[in-house]
N, C-alpha and C positions, 0 to 999 in steps of 0.2 A: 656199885658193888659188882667186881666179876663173879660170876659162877664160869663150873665144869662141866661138860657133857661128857661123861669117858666111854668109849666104844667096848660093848659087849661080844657075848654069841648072840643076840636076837637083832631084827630089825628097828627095836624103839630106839636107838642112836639116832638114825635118820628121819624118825618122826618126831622126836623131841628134838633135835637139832633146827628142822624146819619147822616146824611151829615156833619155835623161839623165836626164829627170825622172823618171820610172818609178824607175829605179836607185838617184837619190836618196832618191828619196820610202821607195823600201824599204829602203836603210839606215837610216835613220831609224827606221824601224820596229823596226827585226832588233836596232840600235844600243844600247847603256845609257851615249850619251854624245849632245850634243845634234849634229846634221848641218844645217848651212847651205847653202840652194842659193845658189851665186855663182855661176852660168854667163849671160853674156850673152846674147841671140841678136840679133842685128842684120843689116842687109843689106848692111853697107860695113864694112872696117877702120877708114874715119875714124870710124864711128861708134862703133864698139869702142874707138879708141884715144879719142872722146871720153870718152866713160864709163868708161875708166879712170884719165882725168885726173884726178891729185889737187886741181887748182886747181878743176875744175868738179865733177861727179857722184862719181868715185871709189868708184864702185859695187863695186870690190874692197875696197877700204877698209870699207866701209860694214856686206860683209859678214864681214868677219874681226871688226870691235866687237861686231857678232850674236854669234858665235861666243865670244869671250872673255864677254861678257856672260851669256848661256847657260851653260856651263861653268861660269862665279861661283856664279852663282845652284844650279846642279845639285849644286855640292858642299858650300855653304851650306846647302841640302835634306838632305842626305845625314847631315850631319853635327847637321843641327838648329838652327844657330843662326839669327839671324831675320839676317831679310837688309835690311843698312843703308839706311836713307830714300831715299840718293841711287841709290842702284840698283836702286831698287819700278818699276814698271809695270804697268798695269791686268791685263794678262795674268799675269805670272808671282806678283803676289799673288789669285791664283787658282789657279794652281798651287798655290802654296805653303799653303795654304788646304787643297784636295784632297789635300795630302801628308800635313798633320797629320791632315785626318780618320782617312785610312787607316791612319798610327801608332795612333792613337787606340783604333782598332776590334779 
């Protein structure tokens, strides 16, 4: 689910923006399933409600296919099986690469 941070007059924009990301970043961490940050930060609602237009950016969107795609791949890992041509990426056959080593060892 994305949320919005929209920039006010006060400073909680950039405390609440950084703590989001702190919070995320450490579930993530703590997490044994993958975490997507989808939080906007912008200075206007229109700019928010652009970005989450599905006809334009859909940066919500964008990141929920993160999230399913990650997830695929984490239980494809898990379970061993190679993971289908159409859903390789530079990165996660690297991953997937560092997972068999560690089986391996």
């Amino acid at each position: 689910m994305s949320r919005a941070i929209i920039r006010g007059d006060t400073p909680h924009f950039d405390y609440i923006s950084a703590e989001a990301s702190r919070g995320i970043g450490q579930a993530a961490l703590d997490a044994d399933v993958p975490v997507i940050f989808g939080v906007l930060t912008t200075h206007t609602v229109a700019q928010a409600i652009e970005r989450a237009e599905s006809a334009k950016f859909n940066r919500g969107g964008d990141a929920a296919r993160s999230a399913i795609e990650m997830a695929t791949v984490m239980r494809l890992l898990r379970v061993g099986k190679e993971t289908p041509p159409s859903a390789e990426v530079p990165r996660v056959r690297r991953a997937k690469k560092r997972a068999l080593r560690k089986r391996r060892a």
